[in-house]
N, CA, C and O atoms as a GROMACS GRO file, in nm:
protein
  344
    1UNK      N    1  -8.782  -8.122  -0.489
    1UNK     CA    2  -8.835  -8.244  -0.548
    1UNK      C    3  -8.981  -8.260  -0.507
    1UNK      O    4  -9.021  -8.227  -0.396
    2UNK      N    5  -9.063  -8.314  -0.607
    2UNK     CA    6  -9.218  -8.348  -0.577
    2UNK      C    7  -9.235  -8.458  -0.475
    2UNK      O    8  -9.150  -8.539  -0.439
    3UNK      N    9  -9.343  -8.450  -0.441
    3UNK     CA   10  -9.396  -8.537  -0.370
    3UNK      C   11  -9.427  -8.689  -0.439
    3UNK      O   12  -9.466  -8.680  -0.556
    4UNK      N   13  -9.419  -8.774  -0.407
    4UNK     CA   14  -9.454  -8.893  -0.441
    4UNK      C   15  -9.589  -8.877  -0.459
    4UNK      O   16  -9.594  -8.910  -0.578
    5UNK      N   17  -9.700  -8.850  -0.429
    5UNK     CA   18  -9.849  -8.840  -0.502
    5UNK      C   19  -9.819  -8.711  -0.603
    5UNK      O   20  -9.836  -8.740  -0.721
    6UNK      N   21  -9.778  -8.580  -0.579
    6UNK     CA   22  -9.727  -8.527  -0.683
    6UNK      C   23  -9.705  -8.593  -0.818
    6UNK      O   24  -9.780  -8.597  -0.915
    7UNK      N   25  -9.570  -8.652  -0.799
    7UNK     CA   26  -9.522  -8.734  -0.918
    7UNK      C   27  -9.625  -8.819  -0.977
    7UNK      O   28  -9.632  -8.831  -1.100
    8UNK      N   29  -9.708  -8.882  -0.895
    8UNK     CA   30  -9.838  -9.015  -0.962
    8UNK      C   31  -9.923  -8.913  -1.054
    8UNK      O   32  -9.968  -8.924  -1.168
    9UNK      N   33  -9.926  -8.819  -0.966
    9UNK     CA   34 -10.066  -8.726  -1.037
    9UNK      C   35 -10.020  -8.653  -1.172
    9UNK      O   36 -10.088  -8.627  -1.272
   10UNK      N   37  -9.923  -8.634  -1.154
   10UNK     CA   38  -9.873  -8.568  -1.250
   10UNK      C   39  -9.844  -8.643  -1.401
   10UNK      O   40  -9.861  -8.613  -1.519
   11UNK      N   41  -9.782  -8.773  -1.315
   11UNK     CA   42  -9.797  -8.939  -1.475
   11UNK      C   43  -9.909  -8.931  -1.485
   11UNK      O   44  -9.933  -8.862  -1.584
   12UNK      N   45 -10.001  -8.964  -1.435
   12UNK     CA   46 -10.135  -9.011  -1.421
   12UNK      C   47 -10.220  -8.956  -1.501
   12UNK      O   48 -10.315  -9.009  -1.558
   13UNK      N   49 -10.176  -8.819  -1.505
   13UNK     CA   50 -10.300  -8.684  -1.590
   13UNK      C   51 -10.250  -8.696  -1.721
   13UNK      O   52 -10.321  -8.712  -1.820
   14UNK      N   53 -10.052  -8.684  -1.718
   14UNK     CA   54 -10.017  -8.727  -1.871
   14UNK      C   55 -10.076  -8.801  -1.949
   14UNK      O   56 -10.133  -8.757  -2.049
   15UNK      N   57 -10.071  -8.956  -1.908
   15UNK     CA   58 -10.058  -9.081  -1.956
   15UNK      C   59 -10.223  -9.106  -1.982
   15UNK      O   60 -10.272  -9.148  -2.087
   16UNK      N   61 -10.282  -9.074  -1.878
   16UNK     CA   62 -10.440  -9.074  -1.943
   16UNK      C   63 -10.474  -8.972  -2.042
   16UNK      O   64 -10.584  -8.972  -2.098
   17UNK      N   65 -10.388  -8.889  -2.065
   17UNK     CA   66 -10.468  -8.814  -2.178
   17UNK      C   67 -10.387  -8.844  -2.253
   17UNK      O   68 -10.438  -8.779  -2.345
   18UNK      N   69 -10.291  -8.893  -2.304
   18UNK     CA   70 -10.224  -8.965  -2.436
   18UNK      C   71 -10.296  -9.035  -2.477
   18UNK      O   72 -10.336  -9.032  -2.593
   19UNK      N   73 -10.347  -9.155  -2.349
   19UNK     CA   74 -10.461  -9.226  -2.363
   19UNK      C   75 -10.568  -9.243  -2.443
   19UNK      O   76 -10.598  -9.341  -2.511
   20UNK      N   77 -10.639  -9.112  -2.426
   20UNK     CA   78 -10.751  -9.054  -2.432
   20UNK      C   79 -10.743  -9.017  -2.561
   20UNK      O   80 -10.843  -9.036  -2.630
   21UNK      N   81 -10.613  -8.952  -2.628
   21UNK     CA   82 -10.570  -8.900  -2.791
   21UNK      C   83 -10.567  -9.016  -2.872
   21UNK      O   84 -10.585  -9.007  -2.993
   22UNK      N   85 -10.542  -9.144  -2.804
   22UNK     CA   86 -10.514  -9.269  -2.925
   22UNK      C   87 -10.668  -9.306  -2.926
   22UNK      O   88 -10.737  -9.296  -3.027
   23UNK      N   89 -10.713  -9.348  -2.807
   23UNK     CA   90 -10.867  -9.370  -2.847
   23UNK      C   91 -10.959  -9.278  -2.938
   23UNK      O   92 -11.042  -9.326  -3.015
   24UNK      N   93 -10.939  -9.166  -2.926
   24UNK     CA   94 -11.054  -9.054  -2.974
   24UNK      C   95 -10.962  -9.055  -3.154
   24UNK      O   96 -11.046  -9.076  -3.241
   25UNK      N   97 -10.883  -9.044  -3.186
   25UNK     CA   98 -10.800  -9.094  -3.246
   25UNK      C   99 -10.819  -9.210  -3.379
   25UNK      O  100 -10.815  -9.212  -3.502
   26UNK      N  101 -10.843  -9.314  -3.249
   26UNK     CA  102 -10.904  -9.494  -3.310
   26UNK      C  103 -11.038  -9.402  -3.380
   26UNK      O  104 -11.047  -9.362  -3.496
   27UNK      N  105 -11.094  -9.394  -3.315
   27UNK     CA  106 -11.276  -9.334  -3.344
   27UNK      C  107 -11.314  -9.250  -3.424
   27UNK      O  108 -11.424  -9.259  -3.479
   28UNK      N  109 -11.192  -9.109  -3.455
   28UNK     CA  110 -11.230  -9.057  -3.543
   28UNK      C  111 -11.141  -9.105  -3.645
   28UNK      O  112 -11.148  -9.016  -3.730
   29UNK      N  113 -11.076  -9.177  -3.680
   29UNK     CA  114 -10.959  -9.239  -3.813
   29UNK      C  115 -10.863  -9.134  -3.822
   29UNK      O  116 -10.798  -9.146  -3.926
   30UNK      N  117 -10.831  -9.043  -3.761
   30UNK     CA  118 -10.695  -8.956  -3.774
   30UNK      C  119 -10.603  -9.018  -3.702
   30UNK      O  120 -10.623  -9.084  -3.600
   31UNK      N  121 -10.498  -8.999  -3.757
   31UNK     CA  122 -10.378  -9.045  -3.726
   31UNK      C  123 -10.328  -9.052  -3.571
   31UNK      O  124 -10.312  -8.940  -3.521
   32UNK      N  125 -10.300  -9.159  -3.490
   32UNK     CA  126 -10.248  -9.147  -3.323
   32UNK      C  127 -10.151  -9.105  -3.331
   32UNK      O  128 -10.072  -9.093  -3.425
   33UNK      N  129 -10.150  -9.066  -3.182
   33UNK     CA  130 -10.004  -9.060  -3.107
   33UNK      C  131  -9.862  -9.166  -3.119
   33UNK      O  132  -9.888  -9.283  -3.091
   34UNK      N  133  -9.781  -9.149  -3.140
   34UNK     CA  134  -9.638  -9.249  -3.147
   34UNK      C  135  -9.698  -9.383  -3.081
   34UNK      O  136  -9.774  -9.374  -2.985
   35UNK      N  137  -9.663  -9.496  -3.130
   35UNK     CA  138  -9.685  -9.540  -3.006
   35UNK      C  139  -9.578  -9.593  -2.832
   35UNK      O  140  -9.464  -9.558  -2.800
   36UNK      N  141  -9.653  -9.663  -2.775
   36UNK     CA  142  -9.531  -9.641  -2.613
   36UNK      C  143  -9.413  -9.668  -2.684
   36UNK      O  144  -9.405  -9.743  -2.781
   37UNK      N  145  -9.286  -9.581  -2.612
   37UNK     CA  146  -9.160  -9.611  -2.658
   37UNK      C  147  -9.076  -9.693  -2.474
   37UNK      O  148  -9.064  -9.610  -2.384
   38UNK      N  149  -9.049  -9.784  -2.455
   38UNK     CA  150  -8.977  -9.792  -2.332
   38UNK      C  151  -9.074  -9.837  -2.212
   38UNK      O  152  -9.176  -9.769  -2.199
   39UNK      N  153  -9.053  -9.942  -2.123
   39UNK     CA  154  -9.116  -9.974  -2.024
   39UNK      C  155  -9.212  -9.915  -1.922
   39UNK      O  156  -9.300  -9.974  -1.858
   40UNK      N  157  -9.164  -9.740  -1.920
   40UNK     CA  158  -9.211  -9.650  -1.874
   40UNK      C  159  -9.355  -9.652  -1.933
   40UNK      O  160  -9.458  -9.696  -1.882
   41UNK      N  161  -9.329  -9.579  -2.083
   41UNK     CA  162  -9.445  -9.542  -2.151
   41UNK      C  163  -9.586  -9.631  -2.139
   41UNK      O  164  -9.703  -9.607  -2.111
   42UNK      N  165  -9.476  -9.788  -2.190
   42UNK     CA  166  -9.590  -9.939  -2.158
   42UNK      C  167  -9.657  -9.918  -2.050
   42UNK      O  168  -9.778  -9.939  -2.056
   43UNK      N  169  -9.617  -9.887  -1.965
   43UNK     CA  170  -9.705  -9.946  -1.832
   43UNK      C  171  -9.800  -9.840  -1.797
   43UNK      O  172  -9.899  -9.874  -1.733
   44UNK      N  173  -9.784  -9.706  -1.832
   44UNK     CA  174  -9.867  -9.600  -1.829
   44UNK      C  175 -10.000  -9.589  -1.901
   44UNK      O  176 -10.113  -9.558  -1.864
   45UNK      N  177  -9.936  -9.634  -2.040
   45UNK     CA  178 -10.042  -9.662  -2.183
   45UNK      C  179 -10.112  -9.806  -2.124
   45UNK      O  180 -10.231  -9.797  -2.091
   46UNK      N  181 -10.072  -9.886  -2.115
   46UNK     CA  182 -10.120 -10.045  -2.128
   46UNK      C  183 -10.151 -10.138  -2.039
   46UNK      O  184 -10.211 -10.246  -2.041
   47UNK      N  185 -10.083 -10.053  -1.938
   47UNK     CA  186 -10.159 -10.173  -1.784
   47UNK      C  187 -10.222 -10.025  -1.734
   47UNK      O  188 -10.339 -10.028  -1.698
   48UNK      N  189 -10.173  -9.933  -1.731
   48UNK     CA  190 -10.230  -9.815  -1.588
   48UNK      C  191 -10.362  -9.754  -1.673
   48UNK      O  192 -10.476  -9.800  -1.674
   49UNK      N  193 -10.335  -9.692  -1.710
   49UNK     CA  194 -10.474  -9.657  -1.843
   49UNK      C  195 -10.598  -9.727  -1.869
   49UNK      O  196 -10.713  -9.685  -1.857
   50UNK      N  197 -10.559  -9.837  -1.904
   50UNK     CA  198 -10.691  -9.945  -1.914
   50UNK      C  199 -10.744  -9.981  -1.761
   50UNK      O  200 -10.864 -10.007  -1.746
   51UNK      N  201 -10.630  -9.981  -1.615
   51UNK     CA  202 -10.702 -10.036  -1.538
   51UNK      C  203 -10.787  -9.892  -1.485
   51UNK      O  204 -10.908  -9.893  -1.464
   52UNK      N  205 -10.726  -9.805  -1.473
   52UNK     CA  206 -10.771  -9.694  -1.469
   52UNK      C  207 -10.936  -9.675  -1.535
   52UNK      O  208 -11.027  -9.651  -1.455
   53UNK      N  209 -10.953  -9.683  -1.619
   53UNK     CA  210 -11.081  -9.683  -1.683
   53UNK      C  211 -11.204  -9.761  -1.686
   53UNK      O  212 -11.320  -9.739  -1.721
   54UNK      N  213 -11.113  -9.900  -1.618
   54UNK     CA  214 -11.252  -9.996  -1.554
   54UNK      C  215 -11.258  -9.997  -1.439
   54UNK      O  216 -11.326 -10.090  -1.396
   55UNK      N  217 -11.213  -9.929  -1.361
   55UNK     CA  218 -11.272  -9.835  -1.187
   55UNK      C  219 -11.404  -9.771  -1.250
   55UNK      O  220 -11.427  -9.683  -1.333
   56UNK      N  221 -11.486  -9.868  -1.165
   56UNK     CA  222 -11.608  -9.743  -1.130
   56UNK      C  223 -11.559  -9.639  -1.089
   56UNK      O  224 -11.446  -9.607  -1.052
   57UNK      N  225 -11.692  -9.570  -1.102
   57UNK     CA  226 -11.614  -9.425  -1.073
   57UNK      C  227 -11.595  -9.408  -0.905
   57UNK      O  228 -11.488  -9.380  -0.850
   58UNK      N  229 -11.686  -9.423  -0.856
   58UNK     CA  230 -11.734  -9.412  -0.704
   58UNK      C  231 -11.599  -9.503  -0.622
   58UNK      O  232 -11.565  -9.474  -0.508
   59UNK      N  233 -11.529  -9.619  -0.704
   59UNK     CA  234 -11.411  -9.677  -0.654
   59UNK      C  235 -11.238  -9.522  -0.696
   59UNK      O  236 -11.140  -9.495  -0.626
   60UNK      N  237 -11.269  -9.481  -0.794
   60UNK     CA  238 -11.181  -9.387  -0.841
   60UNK      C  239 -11.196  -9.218  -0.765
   60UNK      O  240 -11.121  -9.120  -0.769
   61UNK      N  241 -11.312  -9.239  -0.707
   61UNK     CA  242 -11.311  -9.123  -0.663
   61UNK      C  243 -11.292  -9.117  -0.493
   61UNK      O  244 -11.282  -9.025  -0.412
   62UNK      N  245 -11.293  -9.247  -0.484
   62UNK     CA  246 -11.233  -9.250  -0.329
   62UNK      C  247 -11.082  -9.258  -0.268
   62UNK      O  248 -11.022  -9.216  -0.169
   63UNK      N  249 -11.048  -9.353  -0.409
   63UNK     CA  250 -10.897  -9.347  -0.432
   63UNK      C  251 -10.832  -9.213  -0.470
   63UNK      O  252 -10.709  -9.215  -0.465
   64UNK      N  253 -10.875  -9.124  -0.499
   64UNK     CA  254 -10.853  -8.975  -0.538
   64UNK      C  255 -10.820  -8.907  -0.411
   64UNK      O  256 -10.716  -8.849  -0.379
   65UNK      N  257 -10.962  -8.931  -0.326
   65UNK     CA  258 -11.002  -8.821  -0.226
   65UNK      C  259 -10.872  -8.873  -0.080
   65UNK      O  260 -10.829  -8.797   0.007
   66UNK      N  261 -10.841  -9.010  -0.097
   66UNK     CA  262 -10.758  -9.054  -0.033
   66UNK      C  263 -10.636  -8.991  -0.034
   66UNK      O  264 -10.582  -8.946   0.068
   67UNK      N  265 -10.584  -8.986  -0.159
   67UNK     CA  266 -10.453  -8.913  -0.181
   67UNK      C  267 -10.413  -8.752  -0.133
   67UNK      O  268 -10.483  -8.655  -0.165
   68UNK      N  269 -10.331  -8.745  -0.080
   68UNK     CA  270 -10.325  -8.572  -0.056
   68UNK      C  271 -10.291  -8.523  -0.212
   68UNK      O  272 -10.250  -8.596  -0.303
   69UNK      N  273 -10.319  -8.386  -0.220
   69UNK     CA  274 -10.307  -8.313  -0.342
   69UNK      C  275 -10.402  -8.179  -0.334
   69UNK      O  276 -10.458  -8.129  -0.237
   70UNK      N  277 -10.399  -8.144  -0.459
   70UNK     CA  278 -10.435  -8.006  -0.474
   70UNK      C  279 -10.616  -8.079  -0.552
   70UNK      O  280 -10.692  -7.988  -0.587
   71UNK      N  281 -10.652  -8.176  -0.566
   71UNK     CA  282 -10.790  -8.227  -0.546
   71UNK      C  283 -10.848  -8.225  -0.409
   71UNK      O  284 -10.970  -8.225  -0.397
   72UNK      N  285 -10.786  -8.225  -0.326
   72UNK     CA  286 -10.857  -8.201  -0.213
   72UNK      C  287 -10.900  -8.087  -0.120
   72UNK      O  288 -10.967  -8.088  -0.016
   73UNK      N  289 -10.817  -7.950  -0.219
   73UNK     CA  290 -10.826  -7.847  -0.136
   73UNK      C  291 -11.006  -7.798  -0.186
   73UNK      O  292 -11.069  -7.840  -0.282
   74UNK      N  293 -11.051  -7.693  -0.077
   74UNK     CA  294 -11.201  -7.677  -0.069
   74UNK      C  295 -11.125  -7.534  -0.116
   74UNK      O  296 -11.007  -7.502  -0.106
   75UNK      N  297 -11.234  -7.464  -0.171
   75UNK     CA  298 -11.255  -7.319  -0.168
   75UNK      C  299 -11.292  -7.277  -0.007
   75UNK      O  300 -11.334  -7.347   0.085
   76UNK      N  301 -11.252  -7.114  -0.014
   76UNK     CA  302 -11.280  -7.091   0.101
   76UNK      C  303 -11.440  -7.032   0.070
   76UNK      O  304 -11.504  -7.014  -0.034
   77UNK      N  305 -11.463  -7.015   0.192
   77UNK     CA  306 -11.641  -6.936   0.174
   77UNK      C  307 -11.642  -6.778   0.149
   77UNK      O  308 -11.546  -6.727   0.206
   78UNK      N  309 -11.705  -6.703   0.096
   78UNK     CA  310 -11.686  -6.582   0.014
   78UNK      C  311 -11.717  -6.520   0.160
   78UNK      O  312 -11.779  -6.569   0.254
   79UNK      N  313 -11.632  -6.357   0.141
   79UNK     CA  314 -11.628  -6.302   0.247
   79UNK      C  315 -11.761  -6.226   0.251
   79UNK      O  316 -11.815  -6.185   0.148
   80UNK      N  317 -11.821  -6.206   0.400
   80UNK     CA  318 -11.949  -6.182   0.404
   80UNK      C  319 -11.958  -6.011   0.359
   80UNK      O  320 -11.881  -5.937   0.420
   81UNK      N  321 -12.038  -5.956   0.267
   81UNK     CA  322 -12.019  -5.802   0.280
   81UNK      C  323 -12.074  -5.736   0.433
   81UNK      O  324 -12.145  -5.769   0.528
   82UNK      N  325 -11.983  -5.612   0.384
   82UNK     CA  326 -12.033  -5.532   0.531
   82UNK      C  327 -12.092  -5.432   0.531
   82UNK      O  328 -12.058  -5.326   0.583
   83UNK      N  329 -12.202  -5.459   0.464
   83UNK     CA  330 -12.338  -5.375   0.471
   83UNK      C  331 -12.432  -5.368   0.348
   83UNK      O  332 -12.393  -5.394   0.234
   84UNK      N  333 -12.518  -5.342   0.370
   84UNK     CA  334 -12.612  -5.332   0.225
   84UNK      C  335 -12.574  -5.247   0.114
   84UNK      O  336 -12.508  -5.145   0.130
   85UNK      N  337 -12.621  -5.293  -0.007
   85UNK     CA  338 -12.546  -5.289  -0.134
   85UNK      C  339 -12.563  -5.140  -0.148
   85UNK      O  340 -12.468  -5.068  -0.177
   86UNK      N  341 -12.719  -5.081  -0.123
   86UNK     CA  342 -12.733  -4.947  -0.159
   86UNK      C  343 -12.766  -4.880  -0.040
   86UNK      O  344 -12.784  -4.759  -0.041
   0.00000   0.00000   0.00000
């Protein structure tokens, strides 16, 4: 079983880009996505989405960096060569 930030991140990435398909959607006049079916969907689409989007960013990106996940992992540093090229 996932992790509880797992699971958020994982709604979270869904539901904002459903999001993201009805707006772009609204804007270009092609046809949306279904709309929410079930309490679930509502609160993803219609309270989490919208509040989501009026976070500054600098408030959203702290709330991010807070969470454990696979956003927080660093690259490692490239291994040094061992010796000159030619």
């Amino acid at each position: 079983m996932a992790s509880f930030f797992g699971w958020l991140r994982e709604n979270s990435e869904h539901y904002l880009l459903v999001a993201a398909h009805h707006k772009l959607a609204r804007t270009q006049g092609a046809p949306a996505p279904r709309p929410p079916q079930g309490a679930k969907e509502f609160f993803w689409l219609r309270v989490f989405a919208p509040t989501y989007a009026a976070l500054p960013w600098p408030l959203r990106n702290r709330i991010m960096r807070a969470m454990p996940g696979s956003h927080r992992r660093t690259w490692a540093p490239p291994p040094r060569p061992p010796g000159p090229a030619v």
